[in-house]
C-alpha angles and dihedrals in degrees: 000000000000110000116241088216084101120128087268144186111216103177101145112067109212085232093072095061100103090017142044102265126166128293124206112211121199123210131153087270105057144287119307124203113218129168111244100225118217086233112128086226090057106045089044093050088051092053086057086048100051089042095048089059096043086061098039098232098129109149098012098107123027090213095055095047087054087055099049084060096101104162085063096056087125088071091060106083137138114008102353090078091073089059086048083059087039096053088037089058079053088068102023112156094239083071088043115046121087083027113057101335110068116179111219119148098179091051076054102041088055090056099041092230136117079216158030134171110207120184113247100257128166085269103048094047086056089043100064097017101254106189094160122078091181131044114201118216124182100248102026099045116205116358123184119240116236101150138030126214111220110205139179108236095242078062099064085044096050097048106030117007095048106042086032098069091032094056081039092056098041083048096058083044090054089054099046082048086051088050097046088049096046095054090040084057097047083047095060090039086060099047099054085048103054081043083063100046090059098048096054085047091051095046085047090051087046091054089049 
């Protein structure tokens, strides 16, 4: 069993997994406090952010910095929400497991944490059988693993699967309600027209 004495980066308490709790982020300035919403745009937004880290790819897409920006999920509204899916497929777990995501809930329980990010030492890499140095995602190509992120499974649930299918599913409802509007609006187009229509018909017979 891989010791959890490892230089580690615990952001994510075990108590906010059903619930916002406090997340510690950690810059070159210092350590901020933010409350992690239960908002699915923000917990999905968080998952982008831990993952980004993990990886090491801060600063490298304007549209993925926006969206680690978790604490400003209430920014993200209409139809950007699609390119926050969009961004999130990008980093689902099924490309990331094995590789830099490793599911242990006993490694996390021990720690009493929801997770850890280990570096991947000699150790670690022997551990949880590490056999990729790279992980390839669509828009980033190859990125060098350096670190692993070490989650309960409720984790994974609570910042990707979950939010994931419910902004999935009001997206789909957006775009019904776009629909709905849209054909309400050509309705009434076509019965002022065909108003019209009649009344050009009824001031002709009357010419007549």
């Amino acid at each position: 069993m891989v010791s959890v004495n490892h230089e580690m980066d615990n952001t994510f308490s075990s108590t906010a997994e059903s619930a916002g709790g406090d997340v510690s982020v950690h810059n070159e300035i210092g350590t901020t406090q933010y409350k992690l919403s239960d908002d699915p745009r923000a917990r999905l937004m968080y998952y982008i952010y831990t993952v980004s880290r993990i990886l090491n790819i801060e600063g490298l897409d304007p549209t993925l910095d926006r969206f680690r920006r978790f604490h400003e999920f209430e920014s993200v509204k209409d139809k950007t929400v699609e390119t926050l899916l969009d961004v999130a497929n990008e980093f689902r777990p099924r490309l990331l497991v094995g590789i830099c995501i490793f599911v242990n809930n006993e490694v996390c329980r021990k720690a009493g944490y929801s997770t850890l990010t280990l570096p991947k030492l000699p150790d670690v890499s022997h551990e949880f059988h590490i056999d990729d140095n790279y992980v390839r995602l669509p828009t980033f190509g190859r990125i060098r693993v350096t670190k692993v992120l070490v989650v309960k499974k409720s984790w994974l649930r609570y910042t990707f699967a979950v939010p994931f299918s419910t902004l999935e599913r009001g997206m789909k409802n957006f775009y019904r309600e776009e629909e709905e509007e849209e054909e309400e609006k050509m309705q009434i187009a076509l019965e002022i027209i065909q108003e019209q229509e009649k009344q050009r018909k009824s001031r002709f017979c009357n010419i007549l």
